[in-house]
N, C-alpha and C positions, 0 to 999 in steps of 0.2 A: 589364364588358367580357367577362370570362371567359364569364359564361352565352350572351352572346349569343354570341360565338364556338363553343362548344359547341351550342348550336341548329345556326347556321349549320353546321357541319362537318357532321351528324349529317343535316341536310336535303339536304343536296350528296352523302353516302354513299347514302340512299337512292335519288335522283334518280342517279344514277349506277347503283348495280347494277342497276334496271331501266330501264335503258338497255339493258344488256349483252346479250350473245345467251346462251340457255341450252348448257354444252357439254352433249357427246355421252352422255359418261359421268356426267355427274353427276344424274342421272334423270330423272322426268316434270317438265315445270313446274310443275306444282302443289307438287311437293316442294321445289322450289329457292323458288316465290316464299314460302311457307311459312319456310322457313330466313332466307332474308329478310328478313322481317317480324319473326322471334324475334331476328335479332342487332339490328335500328331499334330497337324496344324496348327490348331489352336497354342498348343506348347512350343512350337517353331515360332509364332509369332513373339508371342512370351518371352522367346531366349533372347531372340533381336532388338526387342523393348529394351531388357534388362539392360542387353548389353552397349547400346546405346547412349542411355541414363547415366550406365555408370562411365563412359566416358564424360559424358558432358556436365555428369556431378562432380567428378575426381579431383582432386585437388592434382592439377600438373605437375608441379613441381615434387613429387616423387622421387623421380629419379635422378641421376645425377644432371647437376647444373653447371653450366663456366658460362664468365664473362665475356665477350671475346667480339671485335667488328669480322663482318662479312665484307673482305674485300672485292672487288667484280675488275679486272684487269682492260676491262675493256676503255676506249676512247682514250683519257688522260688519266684513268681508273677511280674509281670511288668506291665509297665503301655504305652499304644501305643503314636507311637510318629510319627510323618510323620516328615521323612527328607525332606533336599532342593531337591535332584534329583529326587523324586515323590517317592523313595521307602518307605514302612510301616512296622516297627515291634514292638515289646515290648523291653523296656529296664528300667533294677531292679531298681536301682535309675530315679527319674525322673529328664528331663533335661529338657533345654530350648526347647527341638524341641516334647517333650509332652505335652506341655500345649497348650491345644485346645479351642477351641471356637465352641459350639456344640451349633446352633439358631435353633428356630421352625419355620417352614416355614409355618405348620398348625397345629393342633391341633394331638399329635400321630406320627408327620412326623419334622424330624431334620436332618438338614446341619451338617458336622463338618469339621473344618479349622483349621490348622496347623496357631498356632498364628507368630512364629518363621519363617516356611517355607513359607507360605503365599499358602499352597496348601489345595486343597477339597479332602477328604474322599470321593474317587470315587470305584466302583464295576463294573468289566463287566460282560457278561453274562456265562462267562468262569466260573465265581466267583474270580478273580483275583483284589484285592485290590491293588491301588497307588492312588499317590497324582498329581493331576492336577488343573494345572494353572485355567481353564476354567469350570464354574459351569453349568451342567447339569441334566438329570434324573439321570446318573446312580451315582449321589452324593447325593439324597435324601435316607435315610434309616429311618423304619418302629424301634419307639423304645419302648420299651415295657417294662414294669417291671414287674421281673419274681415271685413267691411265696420265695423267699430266700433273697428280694430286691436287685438283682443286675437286672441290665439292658443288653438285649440285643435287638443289631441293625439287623436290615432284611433289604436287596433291595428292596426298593418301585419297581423297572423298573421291577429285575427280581425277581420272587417269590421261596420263599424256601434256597434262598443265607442269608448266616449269617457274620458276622463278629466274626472271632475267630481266637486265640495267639494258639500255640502250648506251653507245657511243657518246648520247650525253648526260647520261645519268638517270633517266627517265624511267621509269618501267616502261615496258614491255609486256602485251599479253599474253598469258600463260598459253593458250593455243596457240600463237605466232611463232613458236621457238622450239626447237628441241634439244635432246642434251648433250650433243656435239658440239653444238654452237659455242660461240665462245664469250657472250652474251649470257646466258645460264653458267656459268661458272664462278666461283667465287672460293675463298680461299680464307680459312680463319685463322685469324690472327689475333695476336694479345693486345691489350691497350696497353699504351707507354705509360709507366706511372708518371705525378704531375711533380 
């Protein structure tokens, strides 16, 4: 809600000053639409700032949260698991360091945390998955449910990047795959209580 209010206001500032008549004293017009234009900008960068910050100041978990392994049906099938050292892969049985906490930050868009490691399901732009202490964009993923109901995750930051296990559990980079594949798919499920 915030950005779009910040658009909106920022749209309405500028549709508004030139409206206005240029005074007397304040110069030729060209100098005034000039000023102008450098304070719209200026407020467009401003919105971006903002809205930036307060993702990566926000406390995530917001929204609603479940426990739940990410199964990937592929090879012998495994299910991802973020280790303590930030590294990420599939493994057949699942263990403590698969059960994740996957929250919606907004409607279509989900966080996922290593409930064991205490790390985020981050992407760079390389397409290179690990787990990081520190929540940011490139830990927001686009998740989607496919025609076979399994689910896969996309980079909100960068676009066309997937989350996908190789045949042996391995990651996969996020450029190498797309969301057909059967490799990018994955399927949530509940953990067995003990």
């Amino acid at each position: 809600m915030g950005l779009r209010w910040m658009s909106l206001c920022s749209i309405l500032l500028f549709l508004c000053v030139c409206c206005l008549g240029v005074d007397e004293g304040a110069g030729s017009p060209g100098e005034h639409g000039d000023q102008l234009r450098r304070m719209w900008l200026h407020s467009m960068r401003n919105a971006k700032n903002r809205q930036k910050a307060a993702v990566e100041q926000a406390s995530p978990f917001r929204g609603l949260a479940t426990h739940q392994l990410l199964y990937s049906p592929v090879g012998i099938g495994f299910h991802l698991q973020i280790l303590t050292n930030g590294s990420v892969g599939g493994v057949h049985e699942p263990s403590e360091y698969s059960l994740l906490k996957v929250f919606a930050v907004r409607p279509g868009i989900v966080g996922i945390r290593g409930v064991k490691s205490e790390l985020y399901l981050c992407m760079s732009r390389q397409g290179i998955v690990q787990g990081l202490r520190k929540f940011s964009n490139e830990c927001l993923f686009k998740e989607h449910m496919e025609e076979n109901h399994y689910n896969t995750y996309s980079s909100l930051s960068h676009v066309g990047l997937f989350l996908a296990l190789s045949h042996r559990g391995q990651l996969r980079k996020g450029h190498r795959v797309g969301r057909h594949q059967a490799s990018t798919h994955f399927l949530p499920r509940k953990p067995l209580p003990h």
